[in-house]
PALUMZA-115567 format. One line per 5 residues: number of its first residue (from 1); their letters; for each residue x, y, z of N, C-alpha, C, O. Coordinates in steps of 0.001 Angstrom, whole numbers. Example, Ala and Ser with C-alpha at 12.3 -4.5 7.8 and 13.67 -1.06 7.14 Angstrom:
! PALUMZA-115567
1) AS) 13190,-5690,7800,12300,-4500,7800,13200,-3300,7800,14236,-3319,8465; 12850,-2250,7080,13670,-1060,7140,12900,30,7870,13409,1138,8039;
! end
This chain:
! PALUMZA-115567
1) XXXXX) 5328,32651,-18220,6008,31517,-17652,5022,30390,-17357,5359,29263,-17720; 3713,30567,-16675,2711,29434,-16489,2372,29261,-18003,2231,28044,-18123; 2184,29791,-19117,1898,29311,-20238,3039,27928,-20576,2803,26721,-20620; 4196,28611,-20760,5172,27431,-20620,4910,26110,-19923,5076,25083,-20580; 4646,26057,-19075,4212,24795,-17934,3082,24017,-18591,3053,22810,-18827;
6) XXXXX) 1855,25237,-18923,981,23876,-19169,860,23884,-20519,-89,23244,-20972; 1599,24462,-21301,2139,23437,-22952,2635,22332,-22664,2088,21388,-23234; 3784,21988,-21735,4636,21324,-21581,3596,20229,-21369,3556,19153,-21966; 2518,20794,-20157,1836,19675,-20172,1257,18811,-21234,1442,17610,-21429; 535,19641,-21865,-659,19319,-23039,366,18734,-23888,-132,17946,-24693;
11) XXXXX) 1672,18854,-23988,2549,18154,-25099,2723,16997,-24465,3188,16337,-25394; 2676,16091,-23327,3221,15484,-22700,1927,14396,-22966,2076,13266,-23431; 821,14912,-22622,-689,14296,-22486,-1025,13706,-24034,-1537,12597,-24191; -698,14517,-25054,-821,14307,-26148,-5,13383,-26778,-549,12447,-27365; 1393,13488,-26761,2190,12132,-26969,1826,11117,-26321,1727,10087,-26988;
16) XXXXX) 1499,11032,-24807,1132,9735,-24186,-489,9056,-25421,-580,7980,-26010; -1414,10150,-25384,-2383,9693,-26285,-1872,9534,-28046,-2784,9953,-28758; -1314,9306,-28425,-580,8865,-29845,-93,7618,-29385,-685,6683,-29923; 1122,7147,-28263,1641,6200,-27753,920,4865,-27684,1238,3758,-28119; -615,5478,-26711,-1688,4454,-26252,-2021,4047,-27891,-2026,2901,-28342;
21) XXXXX) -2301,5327,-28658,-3077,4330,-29843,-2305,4384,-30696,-2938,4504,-31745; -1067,4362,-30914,168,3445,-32112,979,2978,-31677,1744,2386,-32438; 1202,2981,-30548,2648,1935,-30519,2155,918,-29405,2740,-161,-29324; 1498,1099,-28864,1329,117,-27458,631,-856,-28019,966,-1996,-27697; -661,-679,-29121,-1074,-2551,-30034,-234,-2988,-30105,-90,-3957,-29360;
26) XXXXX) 1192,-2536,-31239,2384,-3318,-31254,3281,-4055,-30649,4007,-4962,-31055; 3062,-3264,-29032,3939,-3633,-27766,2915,-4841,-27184,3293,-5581,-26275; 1962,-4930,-27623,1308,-5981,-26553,1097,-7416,-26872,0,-7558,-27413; 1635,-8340,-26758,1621,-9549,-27539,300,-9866,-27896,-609,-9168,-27446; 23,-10948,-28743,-1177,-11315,-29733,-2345,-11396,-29126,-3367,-10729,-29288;
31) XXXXX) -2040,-12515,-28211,-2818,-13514,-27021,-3290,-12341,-26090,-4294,-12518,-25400; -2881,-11627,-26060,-3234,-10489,-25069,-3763,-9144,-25769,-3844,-8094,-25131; -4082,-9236,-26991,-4634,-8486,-27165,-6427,-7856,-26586,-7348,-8528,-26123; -6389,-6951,-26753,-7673,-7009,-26095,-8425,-6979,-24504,-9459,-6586,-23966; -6882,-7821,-24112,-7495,-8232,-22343,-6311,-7029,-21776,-6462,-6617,-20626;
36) XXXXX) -5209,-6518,-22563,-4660,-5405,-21577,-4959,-3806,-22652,-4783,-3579,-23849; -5345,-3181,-21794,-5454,-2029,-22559,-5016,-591,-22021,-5559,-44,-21061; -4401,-273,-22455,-3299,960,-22148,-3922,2190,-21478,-4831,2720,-22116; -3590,2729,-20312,-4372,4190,-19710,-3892,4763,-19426,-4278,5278,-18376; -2649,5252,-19993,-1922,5893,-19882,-1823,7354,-19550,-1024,7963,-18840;
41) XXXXX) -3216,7888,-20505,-3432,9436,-20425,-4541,9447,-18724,-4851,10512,-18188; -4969,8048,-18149,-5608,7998,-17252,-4658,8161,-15710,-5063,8514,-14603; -3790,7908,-15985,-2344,7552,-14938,-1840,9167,-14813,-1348,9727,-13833; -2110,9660,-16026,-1290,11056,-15898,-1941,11718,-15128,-1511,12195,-14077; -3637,11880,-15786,-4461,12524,-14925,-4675,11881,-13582,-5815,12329,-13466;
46) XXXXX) -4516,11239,-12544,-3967,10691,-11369,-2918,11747,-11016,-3100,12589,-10138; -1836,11651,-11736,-637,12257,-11422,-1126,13927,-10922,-892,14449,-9832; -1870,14535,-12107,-2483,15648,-12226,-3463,16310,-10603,-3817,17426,-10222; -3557,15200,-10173,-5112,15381,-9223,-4076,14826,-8016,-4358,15317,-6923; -3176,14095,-8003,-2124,14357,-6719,-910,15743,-6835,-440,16121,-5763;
51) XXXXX) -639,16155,-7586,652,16875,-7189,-317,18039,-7751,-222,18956,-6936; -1336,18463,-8933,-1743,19541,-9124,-2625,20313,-8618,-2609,21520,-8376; -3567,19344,-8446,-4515,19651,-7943,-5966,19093,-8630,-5841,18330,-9588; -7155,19396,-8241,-8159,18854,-8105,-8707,19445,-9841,-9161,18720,-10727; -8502,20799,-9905,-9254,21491,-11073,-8532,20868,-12383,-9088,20234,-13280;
56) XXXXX) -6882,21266,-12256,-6678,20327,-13666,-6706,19077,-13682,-6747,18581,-14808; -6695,18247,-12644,-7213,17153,-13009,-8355,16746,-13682,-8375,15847,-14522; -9195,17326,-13359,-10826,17588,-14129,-10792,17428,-15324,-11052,16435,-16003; -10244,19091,-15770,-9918,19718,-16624,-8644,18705,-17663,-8527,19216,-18776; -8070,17896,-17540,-7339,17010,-18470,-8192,15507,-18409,-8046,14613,-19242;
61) XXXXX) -9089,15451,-17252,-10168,13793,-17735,-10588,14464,-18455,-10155,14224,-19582; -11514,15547,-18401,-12589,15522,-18999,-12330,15868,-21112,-12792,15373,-22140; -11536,16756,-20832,-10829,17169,-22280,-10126,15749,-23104,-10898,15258,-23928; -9133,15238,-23008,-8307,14031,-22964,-9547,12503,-22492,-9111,11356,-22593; -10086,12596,-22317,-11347,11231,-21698,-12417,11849,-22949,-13058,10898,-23397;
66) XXXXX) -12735,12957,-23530,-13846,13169,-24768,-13049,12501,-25967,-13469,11629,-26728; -11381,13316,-25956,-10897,13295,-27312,-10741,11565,-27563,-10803,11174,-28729; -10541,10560,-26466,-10755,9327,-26371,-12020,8796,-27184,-11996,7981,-28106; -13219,9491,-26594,-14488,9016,-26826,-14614,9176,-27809,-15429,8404,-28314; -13930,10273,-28836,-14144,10461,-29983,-13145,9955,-30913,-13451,10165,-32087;
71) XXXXX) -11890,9268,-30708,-11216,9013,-31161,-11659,7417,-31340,-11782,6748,-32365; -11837,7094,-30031,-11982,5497,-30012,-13224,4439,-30147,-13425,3373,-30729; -13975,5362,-29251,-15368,5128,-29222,-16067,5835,-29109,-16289,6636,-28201; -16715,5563,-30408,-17643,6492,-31381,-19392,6125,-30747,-20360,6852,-30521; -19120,4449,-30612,-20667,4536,-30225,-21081,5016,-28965,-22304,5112,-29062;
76) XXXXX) -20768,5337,-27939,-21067,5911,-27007,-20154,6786,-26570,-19068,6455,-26094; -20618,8127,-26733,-19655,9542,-26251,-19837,9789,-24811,-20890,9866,-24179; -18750,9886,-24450,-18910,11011,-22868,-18543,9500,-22121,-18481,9944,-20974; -18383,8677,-22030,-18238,7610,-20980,-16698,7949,-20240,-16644,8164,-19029; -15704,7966,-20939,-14123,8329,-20705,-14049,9907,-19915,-13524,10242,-18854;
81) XXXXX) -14697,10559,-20777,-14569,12039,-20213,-15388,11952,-19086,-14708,12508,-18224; -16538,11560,-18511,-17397,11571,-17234,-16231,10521,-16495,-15291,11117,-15969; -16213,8930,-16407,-14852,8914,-15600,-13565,9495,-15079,-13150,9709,-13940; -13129,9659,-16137,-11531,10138,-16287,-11851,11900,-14777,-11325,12030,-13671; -12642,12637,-15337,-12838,13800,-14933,-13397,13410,-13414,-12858,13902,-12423;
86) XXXXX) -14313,12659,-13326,-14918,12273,-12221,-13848,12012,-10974,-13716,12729,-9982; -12968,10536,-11355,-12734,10073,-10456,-11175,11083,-10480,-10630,11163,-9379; -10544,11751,-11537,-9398,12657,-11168,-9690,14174,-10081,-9044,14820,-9256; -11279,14214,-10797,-11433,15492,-9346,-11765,15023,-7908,-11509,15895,-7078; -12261,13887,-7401,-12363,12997,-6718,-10925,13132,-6116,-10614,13833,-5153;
91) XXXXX) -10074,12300,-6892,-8917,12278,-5950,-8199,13095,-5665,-7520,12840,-4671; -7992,14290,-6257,-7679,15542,-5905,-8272,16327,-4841,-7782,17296,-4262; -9612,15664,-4632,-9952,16507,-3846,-9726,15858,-2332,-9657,16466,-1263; -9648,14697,-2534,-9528,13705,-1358,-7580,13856,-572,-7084,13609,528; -7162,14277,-1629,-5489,13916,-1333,-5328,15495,-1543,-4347,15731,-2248;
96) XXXXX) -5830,16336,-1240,-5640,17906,-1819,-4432,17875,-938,-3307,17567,-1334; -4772,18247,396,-3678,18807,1463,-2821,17622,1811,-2432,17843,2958; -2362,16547,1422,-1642,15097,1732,-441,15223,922,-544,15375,-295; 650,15175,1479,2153,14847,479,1537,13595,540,891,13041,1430; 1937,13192,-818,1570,11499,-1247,3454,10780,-1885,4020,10988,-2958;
101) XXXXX) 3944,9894,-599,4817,9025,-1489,4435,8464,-2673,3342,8567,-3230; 5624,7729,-3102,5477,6840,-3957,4496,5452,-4166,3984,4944,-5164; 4498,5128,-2818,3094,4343,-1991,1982,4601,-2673,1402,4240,-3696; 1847,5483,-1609,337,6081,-1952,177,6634,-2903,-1009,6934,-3039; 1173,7145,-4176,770,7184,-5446,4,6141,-6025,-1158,6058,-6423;
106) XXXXX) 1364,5056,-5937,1078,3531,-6843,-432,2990,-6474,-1016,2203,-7220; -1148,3606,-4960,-1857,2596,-4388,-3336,3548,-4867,-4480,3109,-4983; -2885,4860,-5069,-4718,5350,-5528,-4247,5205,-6905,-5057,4542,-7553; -3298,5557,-7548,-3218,5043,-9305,-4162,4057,-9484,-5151,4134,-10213; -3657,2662,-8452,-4332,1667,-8697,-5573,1261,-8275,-6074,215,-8688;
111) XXXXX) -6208,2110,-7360,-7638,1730,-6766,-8207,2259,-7982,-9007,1558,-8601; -7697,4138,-8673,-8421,4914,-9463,-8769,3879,-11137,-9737,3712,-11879; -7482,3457,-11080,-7644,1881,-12789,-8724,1172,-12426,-9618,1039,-13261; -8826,739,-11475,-9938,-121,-11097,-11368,71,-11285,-12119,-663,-11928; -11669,1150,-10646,-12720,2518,-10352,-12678,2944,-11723,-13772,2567,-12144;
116) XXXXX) -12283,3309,-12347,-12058,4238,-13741,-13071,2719,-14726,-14274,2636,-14969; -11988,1803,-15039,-12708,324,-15715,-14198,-327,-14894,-15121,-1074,-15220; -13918,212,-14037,-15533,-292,-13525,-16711,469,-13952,-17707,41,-14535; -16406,1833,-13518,-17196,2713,-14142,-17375,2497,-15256,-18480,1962,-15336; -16769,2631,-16575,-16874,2505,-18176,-17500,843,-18047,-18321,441,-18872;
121) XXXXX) -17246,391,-17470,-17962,-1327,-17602,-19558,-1610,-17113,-20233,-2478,-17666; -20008,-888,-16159,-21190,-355,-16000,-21981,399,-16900,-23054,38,-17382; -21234,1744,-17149,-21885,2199,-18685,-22423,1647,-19528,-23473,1905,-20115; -21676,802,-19635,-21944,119,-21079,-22565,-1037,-20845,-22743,-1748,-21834; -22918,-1394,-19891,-23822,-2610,-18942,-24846,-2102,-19280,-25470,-2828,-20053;
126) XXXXX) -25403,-1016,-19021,-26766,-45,-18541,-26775,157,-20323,-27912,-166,-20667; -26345,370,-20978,-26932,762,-22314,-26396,-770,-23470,-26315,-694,-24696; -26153,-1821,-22771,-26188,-3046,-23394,-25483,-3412,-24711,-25810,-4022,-25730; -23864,-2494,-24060,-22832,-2514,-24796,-22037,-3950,-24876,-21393,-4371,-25838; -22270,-4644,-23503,-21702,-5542,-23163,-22995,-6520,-22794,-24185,-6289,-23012;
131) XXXXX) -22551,-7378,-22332,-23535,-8393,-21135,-22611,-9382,-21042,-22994,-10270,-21804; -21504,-9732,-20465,-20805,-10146,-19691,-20738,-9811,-18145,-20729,-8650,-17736; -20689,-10999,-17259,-20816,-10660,-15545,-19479,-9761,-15213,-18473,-10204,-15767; -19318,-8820,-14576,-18440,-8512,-13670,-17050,-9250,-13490,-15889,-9037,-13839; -17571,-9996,-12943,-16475,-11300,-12825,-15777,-11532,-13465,-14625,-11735,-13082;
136) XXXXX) -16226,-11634,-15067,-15369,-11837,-16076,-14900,-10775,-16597,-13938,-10990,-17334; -15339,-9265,-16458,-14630,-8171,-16688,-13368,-8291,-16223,-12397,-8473,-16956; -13313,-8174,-14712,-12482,-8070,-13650,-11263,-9131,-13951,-10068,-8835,-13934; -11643,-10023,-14143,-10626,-11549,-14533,-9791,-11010,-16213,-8623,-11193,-16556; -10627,-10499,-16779,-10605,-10335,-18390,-9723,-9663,-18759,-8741,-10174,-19297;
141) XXXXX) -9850,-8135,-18540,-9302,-7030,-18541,-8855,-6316,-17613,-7630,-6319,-17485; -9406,-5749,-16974,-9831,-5037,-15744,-8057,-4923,-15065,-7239,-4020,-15245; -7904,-6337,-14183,-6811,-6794,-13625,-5727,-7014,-14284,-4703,-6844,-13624; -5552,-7434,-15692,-4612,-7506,-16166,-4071,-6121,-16942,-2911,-5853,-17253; -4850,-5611,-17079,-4662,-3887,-17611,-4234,-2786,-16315,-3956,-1590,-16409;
146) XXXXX) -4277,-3415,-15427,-4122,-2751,-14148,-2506,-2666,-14178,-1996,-1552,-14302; -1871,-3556,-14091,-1005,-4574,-13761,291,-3840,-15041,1511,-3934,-14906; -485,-3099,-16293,416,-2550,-16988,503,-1102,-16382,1510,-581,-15904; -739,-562,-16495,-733,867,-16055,244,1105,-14547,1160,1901,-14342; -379,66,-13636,1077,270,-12230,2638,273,-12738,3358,1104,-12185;
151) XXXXX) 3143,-440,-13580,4212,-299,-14103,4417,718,-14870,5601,1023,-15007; 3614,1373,-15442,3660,2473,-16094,4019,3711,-15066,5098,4304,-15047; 3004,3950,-14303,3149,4523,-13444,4399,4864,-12254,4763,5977,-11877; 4981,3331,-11753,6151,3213,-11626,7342,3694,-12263,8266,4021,-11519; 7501,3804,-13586,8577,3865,-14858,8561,5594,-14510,9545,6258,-14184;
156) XXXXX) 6971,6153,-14704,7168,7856,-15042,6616,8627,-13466,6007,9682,-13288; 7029,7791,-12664,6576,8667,-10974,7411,9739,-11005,6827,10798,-10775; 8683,9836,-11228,9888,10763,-11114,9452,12084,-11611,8974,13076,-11059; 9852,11705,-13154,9555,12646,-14023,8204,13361,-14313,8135,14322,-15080; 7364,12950,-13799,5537,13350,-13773,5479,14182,-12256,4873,15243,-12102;
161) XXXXX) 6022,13671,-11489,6162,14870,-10200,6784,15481,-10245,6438,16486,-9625; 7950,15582,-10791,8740,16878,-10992,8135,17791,-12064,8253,19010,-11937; 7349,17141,-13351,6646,17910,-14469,5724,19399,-13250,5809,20621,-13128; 4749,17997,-12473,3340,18622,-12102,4569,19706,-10745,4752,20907,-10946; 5140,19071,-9671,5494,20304,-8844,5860,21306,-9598,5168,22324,-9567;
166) XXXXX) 7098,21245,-10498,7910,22514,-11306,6333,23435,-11533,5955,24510,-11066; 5759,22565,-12355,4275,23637,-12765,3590,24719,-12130,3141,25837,-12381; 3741,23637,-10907,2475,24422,-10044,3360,25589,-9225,2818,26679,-9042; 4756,25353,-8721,5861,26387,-8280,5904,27584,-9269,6071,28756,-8932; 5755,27192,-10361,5808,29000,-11367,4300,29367,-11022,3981,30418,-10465;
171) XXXXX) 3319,28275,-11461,1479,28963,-11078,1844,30033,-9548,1439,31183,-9378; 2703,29223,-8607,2624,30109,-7183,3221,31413,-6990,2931,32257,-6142; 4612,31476,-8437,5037,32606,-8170,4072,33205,-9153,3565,34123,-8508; 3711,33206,-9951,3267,34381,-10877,1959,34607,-9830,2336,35406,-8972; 1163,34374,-9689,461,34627,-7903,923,35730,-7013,274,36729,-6706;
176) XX) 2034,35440,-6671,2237,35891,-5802,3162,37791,-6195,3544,38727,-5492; 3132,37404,-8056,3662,38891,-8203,2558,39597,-8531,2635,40811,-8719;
! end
């Protein structure tokens, strides 16, 4: 029965990552290309590290944040998977024992987008991927990519807490037999 659960997951994580990279270029108008960029599989793992817990949250940055690195960006590996994993065990571990509304979903979703793009924007600062100020990250991308992922987040709060509780309720019974 927990096998069931976390297929469901990994099927869920995996369509969102197909979504981010084929249909969402299409969805994003011209002018905006570039300055919003989809994090979708980053929002989940959020989701993952509030209602699941701290370990699969990890455990889906770090897996799902490589297959990124390797899917997307080739020239520098491990940047997605060290975020993604970082700041999802982070908040899991911070919100472990906390029922989190809808609030305080939307509101670490959105500190974690922030935190998540800062981090990868530093990276690549330090190995002179970029050289653009901060400032213009933040103005560029950063904020306006935010701004999709909260709506995103908004759209699948329902159905992503009921995914992650249902989950973790069979993890407790098979436990407990």
């Amino acid at each position: 029965m927990g096998d069931r659960g976390i297929n469901r997951l990994l099927l869920v994580m995996l369509l969102l990552f197909i979504v981010e990279g084929t249909i969402m270029p299409w969805l994003i108008p011209v002018e905006l290309t570039g300055r919003i960029v989809p994090h979708f599989l980053f929002v989940f793992v959020m989701f993952a590290a509030l209602y699941s817990g701290r370990h699969r949250a990890l455990f889906f940055g770090i897996s799902f944040g490589f297959l990124q690195d390797i899917v997307y960006f080739g020239h520098l590996m491990g940047v997605n998977a060290f975020a993604m994993g970082l700041i999802g065990y982070y908040t899991g571990v911070l919100l472990e024992r906390r029922r989190c509304t809808l609030l305080t979903a939307l509101s670490v979703i959105g500190l974690g987008c922030i935190l998540y793009d800062t981090i990868v924007y530093f990276v690549n600062m330090v190995f002179r991927i970029t050289n653009e100020s901060y400032a213009w990250a933040l103005m560029d991308h950063i904020l306006p990519s935010l701004f999709l992922q909260l709506v995103f987040a908004l759209a699948v709060y329902v159905p992503a807490r009921r995914l992650f509780e249902s989950h973790l309720k069979l993890n407790q019974e098979t436990e407990e037999e």
